[in-house]
C-alpha positions in Angstrom: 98.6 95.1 64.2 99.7 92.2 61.9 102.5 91.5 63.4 101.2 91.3 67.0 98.6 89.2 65.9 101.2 86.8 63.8 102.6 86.9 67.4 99.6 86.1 69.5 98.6 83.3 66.9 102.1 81.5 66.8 102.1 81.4 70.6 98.2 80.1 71.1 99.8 76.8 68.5 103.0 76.8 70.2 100.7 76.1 73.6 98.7 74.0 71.8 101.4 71.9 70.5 102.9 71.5 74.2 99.0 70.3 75.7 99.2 68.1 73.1 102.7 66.5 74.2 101.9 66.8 77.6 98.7 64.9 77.2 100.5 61.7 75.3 103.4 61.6 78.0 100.4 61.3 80.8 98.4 58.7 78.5 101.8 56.7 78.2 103.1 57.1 82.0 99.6 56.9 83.5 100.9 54.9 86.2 103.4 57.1 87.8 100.5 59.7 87.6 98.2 57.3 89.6 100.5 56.2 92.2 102.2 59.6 92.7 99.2 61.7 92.6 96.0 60.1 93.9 97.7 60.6 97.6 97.6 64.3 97.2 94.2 63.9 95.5 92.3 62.1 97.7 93.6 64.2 100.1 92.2 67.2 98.8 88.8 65.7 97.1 88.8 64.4 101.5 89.5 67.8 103.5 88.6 70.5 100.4 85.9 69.4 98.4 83.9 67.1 100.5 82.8 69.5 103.3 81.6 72.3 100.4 78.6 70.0 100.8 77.9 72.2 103.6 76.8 75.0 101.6 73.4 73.5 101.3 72.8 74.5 104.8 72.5 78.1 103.1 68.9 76.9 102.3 68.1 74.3 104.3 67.7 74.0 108.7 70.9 72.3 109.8 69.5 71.0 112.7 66.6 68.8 110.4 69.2 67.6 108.2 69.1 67.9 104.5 66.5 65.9 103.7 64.3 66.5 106.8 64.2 70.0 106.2 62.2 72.6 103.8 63.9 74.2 100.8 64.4 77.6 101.3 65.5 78.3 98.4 67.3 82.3 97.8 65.5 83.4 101.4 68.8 84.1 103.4 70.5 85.5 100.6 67.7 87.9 100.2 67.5 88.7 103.6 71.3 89.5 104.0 71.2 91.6 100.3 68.3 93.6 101.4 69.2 94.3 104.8 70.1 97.9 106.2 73.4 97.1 107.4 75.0 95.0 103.9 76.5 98.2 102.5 78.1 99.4 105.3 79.2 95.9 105.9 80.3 94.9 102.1 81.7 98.7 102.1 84.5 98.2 105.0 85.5 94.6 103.4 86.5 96.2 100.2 88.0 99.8 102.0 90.0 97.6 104.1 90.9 95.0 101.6 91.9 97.2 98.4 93.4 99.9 100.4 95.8 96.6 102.0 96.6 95.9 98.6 97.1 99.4 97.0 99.4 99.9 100.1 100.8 96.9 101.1 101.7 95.1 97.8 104.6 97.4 96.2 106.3 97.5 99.6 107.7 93.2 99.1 108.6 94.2 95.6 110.4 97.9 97.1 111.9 95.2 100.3 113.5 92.8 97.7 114.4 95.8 95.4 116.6 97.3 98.4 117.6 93.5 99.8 119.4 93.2 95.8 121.5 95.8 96.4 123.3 94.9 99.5 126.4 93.4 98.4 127.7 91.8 101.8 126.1 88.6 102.4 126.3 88.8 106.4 124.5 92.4 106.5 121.8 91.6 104.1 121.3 88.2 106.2 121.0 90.1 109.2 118.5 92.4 107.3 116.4 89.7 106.3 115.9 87.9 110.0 114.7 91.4 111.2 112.4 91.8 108.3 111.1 88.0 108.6 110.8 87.9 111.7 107.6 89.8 112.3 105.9 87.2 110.1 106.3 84.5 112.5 104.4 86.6 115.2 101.1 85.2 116.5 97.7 87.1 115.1 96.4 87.7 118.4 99.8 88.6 119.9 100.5 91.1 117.5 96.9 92.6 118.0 97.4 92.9 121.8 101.3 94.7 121.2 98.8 97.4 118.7 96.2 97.6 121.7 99.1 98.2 124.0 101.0 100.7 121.8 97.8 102.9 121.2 96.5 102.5 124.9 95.7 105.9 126.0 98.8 105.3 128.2 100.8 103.6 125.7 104.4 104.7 123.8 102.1 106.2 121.0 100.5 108.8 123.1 103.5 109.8 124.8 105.3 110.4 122.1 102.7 112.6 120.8 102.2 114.2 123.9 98.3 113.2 124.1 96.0 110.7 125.3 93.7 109.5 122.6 92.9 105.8 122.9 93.0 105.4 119.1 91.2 101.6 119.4 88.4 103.5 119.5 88.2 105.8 116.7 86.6 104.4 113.7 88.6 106.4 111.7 91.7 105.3 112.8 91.1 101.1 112.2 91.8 101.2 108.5 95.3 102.6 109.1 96.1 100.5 112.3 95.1 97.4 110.3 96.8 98.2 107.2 100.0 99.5 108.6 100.2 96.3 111.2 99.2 94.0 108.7 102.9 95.5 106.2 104.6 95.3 109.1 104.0 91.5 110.0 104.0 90.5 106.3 105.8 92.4 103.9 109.4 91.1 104.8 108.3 87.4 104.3 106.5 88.3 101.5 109.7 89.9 99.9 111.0 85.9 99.9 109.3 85.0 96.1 110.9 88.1 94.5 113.9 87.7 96.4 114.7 84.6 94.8 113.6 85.7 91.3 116.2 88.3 91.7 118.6 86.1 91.7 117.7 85.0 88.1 118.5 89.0 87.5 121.6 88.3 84.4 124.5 89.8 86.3 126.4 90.7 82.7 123.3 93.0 82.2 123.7 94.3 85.3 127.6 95.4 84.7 126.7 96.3 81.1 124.3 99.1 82.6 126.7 100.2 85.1 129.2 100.7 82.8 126.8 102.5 80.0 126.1 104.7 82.8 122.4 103.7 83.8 121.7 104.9 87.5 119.8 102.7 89.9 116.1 103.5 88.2 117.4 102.3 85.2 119.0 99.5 86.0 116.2 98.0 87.9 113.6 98.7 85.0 115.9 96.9 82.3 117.9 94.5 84.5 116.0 93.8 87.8 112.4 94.2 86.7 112.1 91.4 83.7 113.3 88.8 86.0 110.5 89.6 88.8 107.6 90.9 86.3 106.6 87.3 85.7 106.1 86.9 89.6 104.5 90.0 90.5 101.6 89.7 87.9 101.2 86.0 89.4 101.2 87.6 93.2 99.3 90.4 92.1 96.1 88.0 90.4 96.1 85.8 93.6 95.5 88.5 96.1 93.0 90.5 93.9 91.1 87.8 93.5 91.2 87.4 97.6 90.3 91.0 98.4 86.9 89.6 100.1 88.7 87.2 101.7 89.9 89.3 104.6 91.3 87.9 107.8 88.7 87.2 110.5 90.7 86.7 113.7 92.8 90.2 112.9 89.7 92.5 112.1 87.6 90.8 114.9 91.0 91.0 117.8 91.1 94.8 116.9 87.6 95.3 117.3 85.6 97.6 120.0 82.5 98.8 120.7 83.2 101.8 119.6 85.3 101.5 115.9 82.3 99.0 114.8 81.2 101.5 112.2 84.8 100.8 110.4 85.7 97.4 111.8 82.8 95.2 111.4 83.2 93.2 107.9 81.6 90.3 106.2 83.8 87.8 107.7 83.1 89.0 111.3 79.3 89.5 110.5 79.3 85.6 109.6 81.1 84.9 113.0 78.1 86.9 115.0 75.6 85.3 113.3 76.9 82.0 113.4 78.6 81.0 116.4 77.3 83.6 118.5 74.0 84.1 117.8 73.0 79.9 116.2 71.2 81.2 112.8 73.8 78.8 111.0 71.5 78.9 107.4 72.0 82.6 107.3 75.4 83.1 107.9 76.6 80.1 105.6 74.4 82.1 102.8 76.5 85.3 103.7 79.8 83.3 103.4 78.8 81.4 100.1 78.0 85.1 98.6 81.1 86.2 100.0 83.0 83.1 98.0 81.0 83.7 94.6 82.2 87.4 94.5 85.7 86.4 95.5 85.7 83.6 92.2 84.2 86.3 90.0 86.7 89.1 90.9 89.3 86.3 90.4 87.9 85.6 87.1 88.0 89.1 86.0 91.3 90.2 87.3 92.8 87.4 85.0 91.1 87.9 82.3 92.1 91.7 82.4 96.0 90.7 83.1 96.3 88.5 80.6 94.3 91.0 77.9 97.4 93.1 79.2 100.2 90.9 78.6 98.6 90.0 74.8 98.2 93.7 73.8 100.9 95.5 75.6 103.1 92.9 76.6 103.6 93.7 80.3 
């Protein structure tokens, strides 16, 4: 326990010595700083925090401006927390988006795992164009090629031998969306560990081979440092967006019928919005939606890095 705490406490001054470095070069180039930078942050103050003024429509009527209108106050947050339908809603957002993780993030890491051990450059190129390819496919087109493939008269069905029209089976959205979402994304995703492969040592690599270490082992003492750094940094960022789901995907793959599975937050806020004009309420359901995604973010980062300080993942 001494030792790891002798650890933790050198490191916490050896990042407090750097801050402190850092902070005199900015003080003594703060002109570099200032031309190079205030583009980028005006830019940003501009297009990303200037419209978040917009939340106070949450408690306000939009169409009586700001000051014009009554303060509402927590009324449209109550109203979506305490109505019938916010569990079922809040319930698909996180089946749909924690099963997309639990599934869909190992498969990059498995992708670039594989990708490593092709040793001719023009075959692993060749691999790599048909698994980034997908990526560059349109939302909406790849949601009419799933409707088309599951039509009761599509390639599915006759391969099976039935005629289900599985767009219309609640049970059957989670696994259409989650399987067509790693299809269209995991090759491109496989890009960031790709290329921290490459910082794999080679000389550890031939060391292993030639102690006799088969494949598992070489990529848990060779392979795996190099991209551990990465995944934890891939991993924080998309648990801290699991109620950010994609709109255009879950609403394109919608029906009539699979809207006990299929309708989620993000689509709830597009009904009630744009559709149906009650702008107050459905900017309060997408500021609660934001809140829990900063919290989740929050906590997922504090828990990684209580992991990398005690057990030094």
């Amino acid at each position: 326990m001494s030792t790891n705490s002798n650890t933790v406490s050198r490191r916490k001054e050896a990042e407090g010595g750097g801050l402190h470095n850092t902070l005199v070069y900015i003080r003594q180039h703060w002109q570099l700083y200032l031309i190079f930078l205030m583009p980028a942050l005006l830019l940003t103050l501009i297009f990303k925090y200037a419209p978040m003024s917009g939340i106070l429509i949450a408690s306000h009527n939009p169409f009586k401006g700001v000051m014009g209108s009554k303060w509402v106050g927590l009324k449209h947050f109550t109203r979506f927390l305490t109505s019938p339908d916010f569990l079922g809603y809040l319930a698909n957002t996180l089946k749909l988006s924690v099963y997309s993780l639990l599934w869909g993030f190992p498969v990059p890491i498995i992708l670039a795992l594989l990708l490593n051990r092709i040793q001719r450059a023009g075959i692993k190129k060749k691999v790599q164009l048909i698994l980034y390819l997908p990526n560059f496919v349109s939302v909406i087109v790849l949601c009419g090629i799933v409707r088309i493939f599951l039509s009761v008269t599509g390639p599915v069905n006759l391969l099976l031998g039935t005629d289900l029209n599985f767009m219309t089976m609640p049970g059957a959205f989670r696994t259409i969306y989650i399987v067509s979402g790693i299809w269209q994304t995991a090759g491109w995703a496989s890009i960031m560990y790709t290329a921290s492969l490459a910082n794999a040592s080679q000389e550890l690599r031939e060391a292993a081979i030639m102690d006799g270490a088969n494949i598992l082992q070489q990529i848990r003492t060779v392979e795996w440092p190099a991209i551990k750094d990465m995944v934890v940094i891939q991993f924080i960022l998309q648990a801290g967006n699991i109620m950010s789901i994609g709109f255009e995907k879950a609403y394109a793959l919608q029906t009539d019928l699979n809207l006990p599975a299929s309708e989620i937050i993000a689509t709830y806020v597009y009904r009630k919005g744009l559709i149906d004009g009650d702008y107050s309420f459905s900017t309060a359901v997408g500021l609660f939606n934001t809140v829990i995604n900063v919290i989740l973010l929050i906590v997922v980062n504090k828990i990684v890095a209580k992991m990398n300080d005690g057990q030094g993942l």
